[in-house]
SEZALUM-184557 format. One record per residue (C-alpha): residue number from 1; x, y, z. Coordinates in steps of 0.02 Angstrom, whole numbers, plus 32768, in hexadecimal, padded with zeros to 4 digits. Example, Ala and Ser with C-alpha at 12.3 -4.5 7.8 and 13.67 -1.06 7.14 Angstrom:
REC seq    u    v    w
REC   1 8267 7F1F 8186
REC   2 82AC 7FCB 8165
This chain:
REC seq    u    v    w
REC   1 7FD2 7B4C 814F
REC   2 7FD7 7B9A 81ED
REC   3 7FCE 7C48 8209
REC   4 8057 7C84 8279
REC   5 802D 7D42 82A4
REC   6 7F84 7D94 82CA
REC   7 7F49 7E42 829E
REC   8 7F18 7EA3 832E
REC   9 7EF2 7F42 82EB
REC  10 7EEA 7F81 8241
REC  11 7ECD 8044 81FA
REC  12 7ED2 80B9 817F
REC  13 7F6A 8136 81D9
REC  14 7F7E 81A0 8153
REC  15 7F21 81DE 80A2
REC  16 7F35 8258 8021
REC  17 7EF2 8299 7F76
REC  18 7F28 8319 7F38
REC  19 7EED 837A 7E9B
REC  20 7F18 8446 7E96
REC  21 7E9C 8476 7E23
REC  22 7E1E 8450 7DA1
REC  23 7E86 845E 7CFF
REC  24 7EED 83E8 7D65
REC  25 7E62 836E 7D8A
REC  26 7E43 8363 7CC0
REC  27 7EEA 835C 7C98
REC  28 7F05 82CD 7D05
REC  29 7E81 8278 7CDD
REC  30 7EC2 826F 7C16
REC  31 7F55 8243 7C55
REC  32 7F38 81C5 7CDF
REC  33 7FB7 8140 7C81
REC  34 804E 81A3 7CAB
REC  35 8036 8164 7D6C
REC  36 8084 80ED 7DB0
REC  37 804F 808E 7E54
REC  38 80D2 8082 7EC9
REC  39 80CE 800E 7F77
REC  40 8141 801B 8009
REC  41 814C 7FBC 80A7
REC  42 8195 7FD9 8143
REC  43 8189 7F9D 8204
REC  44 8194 7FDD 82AF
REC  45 81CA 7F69 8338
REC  46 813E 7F93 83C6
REC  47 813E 7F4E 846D
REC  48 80FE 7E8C 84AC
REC  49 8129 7E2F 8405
REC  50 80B7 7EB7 8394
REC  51 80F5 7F04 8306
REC  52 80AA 7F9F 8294
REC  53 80AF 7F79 81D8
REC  54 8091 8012 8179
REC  55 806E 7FE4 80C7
REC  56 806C 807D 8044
REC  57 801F 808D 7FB2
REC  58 8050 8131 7F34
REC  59 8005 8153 7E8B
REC  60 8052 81EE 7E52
REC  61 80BC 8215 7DA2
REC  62 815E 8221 7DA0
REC  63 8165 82AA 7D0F
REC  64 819D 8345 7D17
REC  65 80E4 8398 7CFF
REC  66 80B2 8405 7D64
REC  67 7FE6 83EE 7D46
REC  68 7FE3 834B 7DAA
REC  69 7F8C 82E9 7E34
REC  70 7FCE 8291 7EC1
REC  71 7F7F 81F8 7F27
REC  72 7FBF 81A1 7FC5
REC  73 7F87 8122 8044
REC  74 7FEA 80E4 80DE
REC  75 7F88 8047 812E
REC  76 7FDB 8011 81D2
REC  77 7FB8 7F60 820E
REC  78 7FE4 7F45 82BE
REC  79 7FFF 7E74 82BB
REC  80 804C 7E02 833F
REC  81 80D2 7D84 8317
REC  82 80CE 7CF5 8392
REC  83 818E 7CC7 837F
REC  84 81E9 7D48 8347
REC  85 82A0 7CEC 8339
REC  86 82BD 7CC0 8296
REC  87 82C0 7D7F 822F
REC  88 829D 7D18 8188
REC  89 81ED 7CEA 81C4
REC  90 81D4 7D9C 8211
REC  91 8222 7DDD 816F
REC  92 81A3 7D6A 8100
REC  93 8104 7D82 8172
REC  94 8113 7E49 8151
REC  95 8141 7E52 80A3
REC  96 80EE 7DCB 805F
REC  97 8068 7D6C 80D6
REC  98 8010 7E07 8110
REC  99 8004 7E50 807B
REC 100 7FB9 7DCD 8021
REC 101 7F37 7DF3 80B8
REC 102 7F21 7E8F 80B0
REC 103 7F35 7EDD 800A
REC 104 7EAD 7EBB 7FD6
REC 105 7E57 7F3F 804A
REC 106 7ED4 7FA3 8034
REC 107 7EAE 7FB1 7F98
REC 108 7E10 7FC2 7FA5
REC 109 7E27 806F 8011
REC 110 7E90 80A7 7FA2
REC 111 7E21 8094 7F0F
REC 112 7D82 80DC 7F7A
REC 113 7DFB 8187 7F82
REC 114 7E1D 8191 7EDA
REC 115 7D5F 8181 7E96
REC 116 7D26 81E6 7F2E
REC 117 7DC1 826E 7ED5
REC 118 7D62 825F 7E38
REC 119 7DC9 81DA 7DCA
REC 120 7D2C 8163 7DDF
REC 121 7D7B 8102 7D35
REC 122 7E0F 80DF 7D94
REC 123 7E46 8024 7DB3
REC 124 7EE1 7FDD 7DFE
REC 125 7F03 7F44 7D68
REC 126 7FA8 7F0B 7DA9
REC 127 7F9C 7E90 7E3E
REC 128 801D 7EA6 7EA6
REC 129 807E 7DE0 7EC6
REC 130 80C9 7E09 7F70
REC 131 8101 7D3A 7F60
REC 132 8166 7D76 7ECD
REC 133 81A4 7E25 7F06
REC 134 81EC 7DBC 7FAA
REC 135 8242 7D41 7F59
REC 136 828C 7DAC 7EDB
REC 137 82D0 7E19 7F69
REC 138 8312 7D85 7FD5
REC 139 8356 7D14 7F63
């Protein structure tokens, strides 16, 4: 199948860990099951058929504890979309298409943050089916 968009830049815009102290850090670390990974995507329409995908990845805890870490990447992907007519494709090419692209470095930064923070055990075990998430949300 035939690729219908190119990436013509990609980067990591934004990145965060945060960790307050060091009875936090162990804390955290004996309690790394209560996060949760979260992913959000959103687009920018740029000029001369370009579009900025900003794909965002939290791993935080929701609970109410105040000894807690927080970790965030925002990875924008500047692609091109040669026919931009038909929002469906558009709409499947940046939720689903790219991803499947570029998650996997995405990922990868992600993780690099999070042993570089100190949680060097940490894995991400849940692959994210962006095929699955899309159809769910269209039909």
């Amino acid at each position: 199948m035939e690729k219908n968009y190119e990436i013509v830049l990609e980067f990591v815009k934004d990145i965060s860990s945060e960790t307050k102290n060091a009875e936090t850090f162990i804390f955290v670390k004996e309690n790394l099951k209560r996060y949760n990974l979260n992913i959000d995507i959103n687009s920018l329409a740029l000029k001369n058929q370009l579009i900025e995908v900003n794909t965002k990845l939290t791993f935080d805890d929701k609970s109410e504890n105040e000894n807690k870490s927080f970790f965030f990447i925002n990875y924008a992907t500047i692609i091109k979309i040669n026919n931009m007519d038909d929002r469906k494709v558009v709409e499947k090419i940046i939720l689903c298409d790219l991803q499947n692209e570029i998650y996997p470095r995405v990922e990868k930064a992600f993780l690099d943050v999070l042993k570089v923070s100190g949680f060097k055990e940490l894995e991400i075990e849940t692959k994210i089916n962006f095929e699955k998430l899309y159809k769910e949300k269209f039909n």
